[in-house]
C-alpha positions as CSV (number, residue, x, y, z in Angstrom):
1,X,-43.6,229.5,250.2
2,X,-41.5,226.1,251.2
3,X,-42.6,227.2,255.0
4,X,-46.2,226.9,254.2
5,X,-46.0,224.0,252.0
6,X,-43.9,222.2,254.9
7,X,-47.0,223.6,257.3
8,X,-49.2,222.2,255.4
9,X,-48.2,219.0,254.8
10,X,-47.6,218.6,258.7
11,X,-51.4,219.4,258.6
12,X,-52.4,217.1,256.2
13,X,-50.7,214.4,258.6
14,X,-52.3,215.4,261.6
15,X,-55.5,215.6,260.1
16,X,-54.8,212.2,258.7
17,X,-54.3,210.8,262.4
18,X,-57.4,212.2,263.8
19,X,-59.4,210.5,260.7
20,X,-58.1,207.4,262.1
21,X,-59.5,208.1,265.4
22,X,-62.8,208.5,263.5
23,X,-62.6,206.5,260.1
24,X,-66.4,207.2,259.5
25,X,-66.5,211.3,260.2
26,X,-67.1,212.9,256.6
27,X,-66.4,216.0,257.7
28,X,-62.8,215.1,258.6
29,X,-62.6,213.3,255.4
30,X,-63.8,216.5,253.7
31,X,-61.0,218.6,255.8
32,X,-58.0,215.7,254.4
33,X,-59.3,216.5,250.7
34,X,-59.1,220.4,251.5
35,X,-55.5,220.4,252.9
36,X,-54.2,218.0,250.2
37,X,-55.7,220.1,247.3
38,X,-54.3,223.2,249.5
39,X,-50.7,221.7,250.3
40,X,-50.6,220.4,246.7
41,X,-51.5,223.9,245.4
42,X,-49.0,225.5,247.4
43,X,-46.3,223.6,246.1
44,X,-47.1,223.7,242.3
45,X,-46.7,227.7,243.2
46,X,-43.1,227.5,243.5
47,X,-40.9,228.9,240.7
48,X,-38.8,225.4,240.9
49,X,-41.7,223.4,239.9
50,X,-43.4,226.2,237.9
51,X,-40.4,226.1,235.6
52,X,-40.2,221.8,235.6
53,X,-44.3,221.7,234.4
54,X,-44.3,224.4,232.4
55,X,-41.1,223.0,230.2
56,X,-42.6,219.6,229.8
57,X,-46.3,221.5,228.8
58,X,-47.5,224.4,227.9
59,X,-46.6,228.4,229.7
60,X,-48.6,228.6,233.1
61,X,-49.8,225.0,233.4
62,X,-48.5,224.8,236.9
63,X,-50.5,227.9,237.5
64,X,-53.8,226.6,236.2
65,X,-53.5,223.6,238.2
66,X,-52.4,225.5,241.3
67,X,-55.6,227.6,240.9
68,X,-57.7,224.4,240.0
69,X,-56.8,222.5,243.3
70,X,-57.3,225.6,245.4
71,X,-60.8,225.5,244.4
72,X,-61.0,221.8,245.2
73,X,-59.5,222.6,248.7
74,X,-62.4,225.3,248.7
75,X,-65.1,223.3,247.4
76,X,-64.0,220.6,249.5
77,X,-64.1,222.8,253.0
78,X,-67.3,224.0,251.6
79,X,-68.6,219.9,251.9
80,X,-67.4,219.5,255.1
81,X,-69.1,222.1,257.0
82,X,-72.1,220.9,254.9
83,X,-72.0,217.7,256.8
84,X,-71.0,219.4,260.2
85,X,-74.7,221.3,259.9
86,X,-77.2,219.2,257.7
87,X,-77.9,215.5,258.7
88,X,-76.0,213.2,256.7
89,X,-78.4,212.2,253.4
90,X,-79.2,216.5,253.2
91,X,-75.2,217.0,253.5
92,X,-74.8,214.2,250.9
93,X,-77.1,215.7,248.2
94,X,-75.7,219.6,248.5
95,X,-72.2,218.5,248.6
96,X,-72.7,216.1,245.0
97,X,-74.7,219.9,243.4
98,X,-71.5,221.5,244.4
99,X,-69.2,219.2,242.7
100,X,-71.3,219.0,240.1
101,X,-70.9,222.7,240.0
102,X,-67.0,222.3,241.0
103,X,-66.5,219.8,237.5
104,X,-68.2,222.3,235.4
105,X,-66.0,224.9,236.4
106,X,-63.0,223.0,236.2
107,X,-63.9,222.3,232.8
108,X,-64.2,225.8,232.0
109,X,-61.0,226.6,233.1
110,X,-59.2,223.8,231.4
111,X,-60.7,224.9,228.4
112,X,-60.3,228.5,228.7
113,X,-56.5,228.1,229.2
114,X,-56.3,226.0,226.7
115,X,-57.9,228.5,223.6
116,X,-57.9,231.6,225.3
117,X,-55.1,233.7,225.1
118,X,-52.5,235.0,228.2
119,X,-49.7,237.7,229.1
120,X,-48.3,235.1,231.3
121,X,-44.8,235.5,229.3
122,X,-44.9,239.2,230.1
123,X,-46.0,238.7,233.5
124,X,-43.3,236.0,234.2
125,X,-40.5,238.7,232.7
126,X,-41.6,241.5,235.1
127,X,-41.4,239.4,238.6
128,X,-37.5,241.0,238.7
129,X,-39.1,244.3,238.8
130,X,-40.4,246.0,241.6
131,X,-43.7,247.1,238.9
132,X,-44.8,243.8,238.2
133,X,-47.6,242.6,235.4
134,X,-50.1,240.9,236.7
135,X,-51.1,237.1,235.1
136,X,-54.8,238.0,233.2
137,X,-56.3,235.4,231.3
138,X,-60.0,234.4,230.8
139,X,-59.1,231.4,233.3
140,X,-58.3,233.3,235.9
141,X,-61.5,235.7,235.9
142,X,-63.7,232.8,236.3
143,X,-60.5,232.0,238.9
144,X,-61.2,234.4,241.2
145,X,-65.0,234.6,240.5
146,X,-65.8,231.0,241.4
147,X,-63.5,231.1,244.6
148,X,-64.7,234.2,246.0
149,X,-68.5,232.8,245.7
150,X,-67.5,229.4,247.8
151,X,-65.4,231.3,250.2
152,X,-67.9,233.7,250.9
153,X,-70.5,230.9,251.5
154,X,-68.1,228.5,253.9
155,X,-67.5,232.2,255.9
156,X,-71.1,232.3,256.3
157,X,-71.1,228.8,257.5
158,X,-68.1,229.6,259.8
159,X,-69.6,232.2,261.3
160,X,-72.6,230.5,262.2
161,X,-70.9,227.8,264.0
162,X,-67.9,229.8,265.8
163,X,-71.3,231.9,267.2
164,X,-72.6,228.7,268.7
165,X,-69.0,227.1,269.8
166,X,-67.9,226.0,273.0
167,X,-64.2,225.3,273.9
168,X,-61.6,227.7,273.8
169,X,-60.0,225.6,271.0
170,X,-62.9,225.3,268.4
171,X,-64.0,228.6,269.3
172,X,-61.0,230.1,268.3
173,X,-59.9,228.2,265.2
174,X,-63.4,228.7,263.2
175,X,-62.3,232.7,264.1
176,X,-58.9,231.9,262.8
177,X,-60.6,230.3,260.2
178,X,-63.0,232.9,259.5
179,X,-59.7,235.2,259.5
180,X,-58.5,233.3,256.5
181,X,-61.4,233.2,254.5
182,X,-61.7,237.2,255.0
183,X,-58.4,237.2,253.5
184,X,-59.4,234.8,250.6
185,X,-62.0,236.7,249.6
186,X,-59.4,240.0,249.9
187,X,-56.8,238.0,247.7
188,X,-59.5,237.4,245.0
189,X,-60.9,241.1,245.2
190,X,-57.6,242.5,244.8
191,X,-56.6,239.8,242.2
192,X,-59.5,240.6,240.1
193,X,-59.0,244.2,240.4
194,X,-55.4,244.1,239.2
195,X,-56.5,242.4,236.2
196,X,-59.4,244.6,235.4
197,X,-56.8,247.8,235.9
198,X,-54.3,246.5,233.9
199,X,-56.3,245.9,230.7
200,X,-57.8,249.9,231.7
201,X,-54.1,251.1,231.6
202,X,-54.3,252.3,235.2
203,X,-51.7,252.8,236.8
204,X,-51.9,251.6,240.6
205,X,-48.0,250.9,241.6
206,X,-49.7,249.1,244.9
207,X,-51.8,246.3,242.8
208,X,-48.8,245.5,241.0
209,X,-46.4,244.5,243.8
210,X,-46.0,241.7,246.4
211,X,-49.4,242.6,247.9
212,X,-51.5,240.2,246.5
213,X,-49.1,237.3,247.1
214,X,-48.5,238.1,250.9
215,X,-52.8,238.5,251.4
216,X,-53.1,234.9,249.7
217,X,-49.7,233.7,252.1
218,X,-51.6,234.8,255.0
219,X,-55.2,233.5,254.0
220,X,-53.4,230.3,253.7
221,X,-51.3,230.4,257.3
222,X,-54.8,231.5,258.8
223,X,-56.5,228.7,257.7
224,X,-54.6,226.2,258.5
225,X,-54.0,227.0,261.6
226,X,-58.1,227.2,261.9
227,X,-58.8,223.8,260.8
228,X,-55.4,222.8,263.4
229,X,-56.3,224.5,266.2
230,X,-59.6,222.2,267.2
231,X,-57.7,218.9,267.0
232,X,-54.5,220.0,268.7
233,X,-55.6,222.4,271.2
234,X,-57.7,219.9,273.4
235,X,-54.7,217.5,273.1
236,X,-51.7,220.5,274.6
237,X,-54.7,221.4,277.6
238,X,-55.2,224.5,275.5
239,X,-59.4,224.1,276.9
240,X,-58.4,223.4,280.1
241,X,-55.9,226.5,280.3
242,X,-58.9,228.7,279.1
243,X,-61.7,227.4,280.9
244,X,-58.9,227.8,284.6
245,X,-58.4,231.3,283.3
246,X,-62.1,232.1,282.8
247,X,-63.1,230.7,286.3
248,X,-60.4,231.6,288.1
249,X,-61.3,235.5,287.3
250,X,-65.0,234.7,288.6
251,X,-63.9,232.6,291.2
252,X,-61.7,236.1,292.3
253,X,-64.4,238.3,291.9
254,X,-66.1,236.5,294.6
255,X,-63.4,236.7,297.0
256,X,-64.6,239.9,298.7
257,X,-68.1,238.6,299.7
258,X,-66.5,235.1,300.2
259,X,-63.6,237.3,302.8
260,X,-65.9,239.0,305.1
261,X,-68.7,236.0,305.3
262,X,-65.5,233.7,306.2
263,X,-64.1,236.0,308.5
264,X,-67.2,236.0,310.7
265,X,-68.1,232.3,310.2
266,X,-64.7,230.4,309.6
267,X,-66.9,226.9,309.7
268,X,-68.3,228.0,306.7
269,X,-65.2,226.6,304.6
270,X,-64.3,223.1,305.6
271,X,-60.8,223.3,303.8
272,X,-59.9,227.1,304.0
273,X,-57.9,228.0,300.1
274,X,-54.2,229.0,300.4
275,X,-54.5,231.3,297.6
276,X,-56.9,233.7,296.0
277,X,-56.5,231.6,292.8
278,X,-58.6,228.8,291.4
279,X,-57.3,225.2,291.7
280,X,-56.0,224.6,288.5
281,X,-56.2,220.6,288.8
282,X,-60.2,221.2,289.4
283,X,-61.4,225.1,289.2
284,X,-65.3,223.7,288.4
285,X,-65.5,222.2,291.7
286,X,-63.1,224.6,293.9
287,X,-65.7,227.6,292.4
288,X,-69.2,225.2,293.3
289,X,-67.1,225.2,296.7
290,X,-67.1,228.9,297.1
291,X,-70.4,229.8,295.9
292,X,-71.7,227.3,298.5
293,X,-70.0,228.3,301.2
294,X,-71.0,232.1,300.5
295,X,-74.8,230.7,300.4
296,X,-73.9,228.8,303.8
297,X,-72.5,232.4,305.3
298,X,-75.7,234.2,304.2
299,X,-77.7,231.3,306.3
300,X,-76.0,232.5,309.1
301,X,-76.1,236.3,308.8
302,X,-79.8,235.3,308.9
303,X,-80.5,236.2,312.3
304,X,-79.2,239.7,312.2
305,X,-80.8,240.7,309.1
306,X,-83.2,243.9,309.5
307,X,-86.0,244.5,307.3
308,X,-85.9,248.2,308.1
309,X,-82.5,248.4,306.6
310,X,-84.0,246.8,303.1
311,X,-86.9,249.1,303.2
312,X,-84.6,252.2,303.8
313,X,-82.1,250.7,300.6
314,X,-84.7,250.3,298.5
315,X,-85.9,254.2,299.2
316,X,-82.9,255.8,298.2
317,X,-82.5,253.0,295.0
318,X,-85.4,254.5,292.7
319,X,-82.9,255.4,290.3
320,X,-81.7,251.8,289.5
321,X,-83.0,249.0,287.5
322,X,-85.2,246.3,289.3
323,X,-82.2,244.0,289.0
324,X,-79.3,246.6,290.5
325,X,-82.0,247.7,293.0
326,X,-82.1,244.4,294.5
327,X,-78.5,243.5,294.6
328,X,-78.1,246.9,296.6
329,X,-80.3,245.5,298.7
330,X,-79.6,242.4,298.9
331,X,-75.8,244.3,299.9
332,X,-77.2,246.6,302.3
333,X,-78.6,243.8,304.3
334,X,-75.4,241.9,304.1
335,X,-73.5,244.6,305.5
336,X,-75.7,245.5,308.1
337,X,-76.2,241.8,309.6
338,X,-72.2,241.5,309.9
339,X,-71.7,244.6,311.5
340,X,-74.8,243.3,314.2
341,X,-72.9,239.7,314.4
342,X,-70.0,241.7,314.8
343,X,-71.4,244.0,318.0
344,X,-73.9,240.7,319.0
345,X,-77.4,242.7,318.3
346,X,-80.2,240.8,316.4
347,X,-82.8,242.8,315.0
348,X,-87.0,241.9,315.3
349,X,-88.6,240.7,313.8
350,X,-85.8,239.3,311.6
351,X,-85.4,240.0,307.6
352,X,-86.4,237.8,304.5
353,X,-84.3,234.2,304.4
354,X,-84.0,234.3,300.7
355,X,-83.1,237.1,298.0
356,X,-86.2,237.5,295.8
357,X,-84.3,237.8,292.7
358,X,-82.3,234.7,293.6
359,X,-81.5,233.2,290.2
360,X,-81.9,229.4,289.4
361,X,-80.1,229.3,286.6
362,X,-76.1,228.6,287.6
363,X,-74.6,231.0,285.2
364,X,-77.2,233.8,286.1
365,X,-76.4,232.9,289.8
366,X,-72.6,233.0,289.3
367,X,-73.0,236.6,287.9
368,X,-75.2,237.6,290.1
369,X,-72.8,236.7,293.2
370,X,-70.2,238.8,291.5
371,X,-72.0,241.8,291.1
372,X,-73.1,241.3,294.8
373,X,-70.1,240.6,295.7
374,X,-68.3,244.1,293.7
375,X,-71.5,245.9,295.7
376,X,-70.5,244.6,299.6
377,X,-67.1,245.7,299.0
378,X,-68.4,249.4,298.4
379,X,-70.7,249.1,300.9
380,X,-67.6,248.4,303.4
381,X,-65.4,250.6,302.1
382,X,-68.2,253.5,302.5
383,X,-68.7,252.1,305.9
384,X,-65.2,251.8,307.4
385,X,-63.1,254.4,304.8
386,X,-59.8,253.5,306.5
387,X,-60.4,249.7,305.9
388,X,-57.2,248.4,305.2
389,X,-58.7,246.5,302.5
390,X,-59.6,250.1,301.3
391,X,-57.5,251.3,298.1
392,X,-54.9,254.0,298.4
393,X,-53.1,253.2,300.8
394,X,-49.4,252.2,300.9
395,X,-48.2,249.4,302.0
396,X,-46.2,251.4,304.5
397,X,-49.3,253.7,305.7
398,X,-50.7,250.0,305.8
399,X,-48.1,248.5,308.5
400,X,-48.0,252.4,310.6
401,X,-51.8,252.2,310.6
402,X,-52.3,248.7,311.5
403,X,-49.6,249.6,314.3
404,X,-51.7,252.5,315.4
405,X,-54.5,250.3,315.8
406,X,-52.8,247.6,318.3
407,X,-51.5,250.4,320.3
């Protein structure tokens, strides 16, 4: 427990820095509130300062209040995706109803453990054992009631907004987030039915142990590290890393259409790469590189394109979607003008200049390059088997079949 209230009181500060990069975000203000409630709750849960409140009060004070500021911190996350979705006045009214709602229940509580009875004695005597009693009082039905209804309401909220988020960082901490609050709403299911079996006289060893403890531990870790995760992972390059990784598999994909259009037509790339990978300093414009330079090798197959080969590809194709259709095609085409640049034979009439299902959108382009790309290296392989680009081969069978070759 002293690792996650040390955790969370590092978060509290960090999210107290990035409010002071933007004093007039509500949303991060709402965030503070949440993971000062959390990190104070956190704290008032261990046994030291259980023991110190409790003496100077009455039996499970510290407990009450631990339970009361993690449904502040709740309530409080619950405002700040509010203001994250709604415009501002919208955001401002449902966030004062839901701490209208917060005060009543707070109230409730107080009152409840203050006239209501509680086996906290008995359940403070059994933590030795290995069986232990679980705290039931009437405060902590309406407890685990209240905070299970505004966790499940900010999931719905985080799920909404990691399904729309860009960045590897934001992306990823409202999932981690989302991750806690699954957790949350375990914690209270599993609290509430410990209780309820308890009063039944059921006996189910598993409720009774360290299970419910470790679920809320880990709802806690997860969370914080969700609401961390979108202010620091921007700051350690954790966007930049992703966004490299994600265009530098795209950027390979295209390497085998890229490899035979540059082999024929070396002009084509101006500053030839030194490795198959993505420059990492700028991988947007090293891919817009390659992409063009493929479009600029196509311009030059152009010549030795035969129509007769498309009609013939698009005969034996009647088992493929429109879209697959035309990238074999589109392949076929491909193939068959480098092997005529290769032997100097131009066909006539010549074939069409531009693919008919030549996307305009640059995503749907980039896609569609890779899957024509993934179908001109079958087409080669089919048409020159002992390639020694082909698979299969040993490195080796490689060197005494590229020696065969020169001889």
């Amino acid at each position: 427990m002293i690792g996650l209230a040390v955790a969370g009181w590092i978060a509290v500060g960090i999210k107290l820095f990035h409010l002071r990069a933007k004093p007039g975000c509500r949303s991060t203000r709402w965030l503070c509130a949440a993971l000062l409630a959390l990190s104070v709750s956190i704290c008032l849960q261990d046994q030291t300062v259980h023991e110190v409140i409790d003496g100077h009060t009455a039996l499970n004070t510290a407990g009450t209040l631990s339970n009361c500021l993690t449904l502040i911190a709740a309530t409080s996350g619950q405002c700040a995706f509010l203001h994250m979705v709604y415009p501002a006045e919208q955001a401002m009214r449902s966030a004062r109803l839901r701490l209208r709602q917060l005060t009543g229940v707070l109230a409730l509580i107080g009152v409840l453990h203050a006239t209501t009875p509680s086996n906290y004695a008995e359940a403070l005597a059994s933590q030795v054992l290995a069986v232990q009693v679980p705290v039931i009082s009437a405060a902590a039905y309406v407890y685990v009631a209240y905070l299970a209804l505004t966790v499940t309401e900010i999931a719905r909220a985080t799920h909404y907004r990691a399904s729309a988020a860009r960045g590897f960082s934001l992306r990823n901490g409202l999932r981690l987030l989302l991750l806690g609050l699954a957790c949350t709403i375990a914690y209270a299911g599993l609290r509430f039915a410990a209780m309820s079996a308890h009063l039944l006289g059921w006996a189910v060893p598993w409720l009774y142990g360290n299970l419910i403890g470790d679920v809320f531990r880990l709802a806690i870790l997860f969370v914080v590290a969700g609401i961390l995760l979108p202010v620091t992972g921007p700051r350690l390059g954790l966007d930049h890393l992703a966004r490299w990784w994600s265009l530098d598999r795209s950027y390979r994909k295209l390497f085998p259409l890229w490899k035979v259009l540059y082999d024929e037509f070396p002009a084509i790339a101006l500053d030839p790469p030194g490795t198959r990978h993505v420059d990492f300093r700028e991988p947007e414009q090293a891919l817009y590189r390659r992409i063009v330079e493929i479009w600029d090798g196509r311009l030059l197959l152009l010549p030795y394109f035969d129509p007769r080969v498309a009609e013939t590809r698009e005969a034996r194709a009647t088992g493929l979607s429109d879209d697959a259709r035309a990238i074999a095609v589109e392949a076929a085409l491909i193939t068959s003008a480098l092997r005529r640049s290769r032997l100097g034979e131009r066909p006539d009439p010549p074939g069409p200049a531009i693919p008919g299902n030549s996307p305009a959108d640059p995503d749907a382009e980039l896609d569609w390059l890779i899957r024509l790309a993934a179908a001109v290296r079958a087409d080669e392989r089919q048409a020159n088997p002992l390639s020694l680009r082909s698979t299969g081969l040993l490195p080796a069978r490689r060197r005494a079949l590229r020696g065969s070759r020169t001889r």
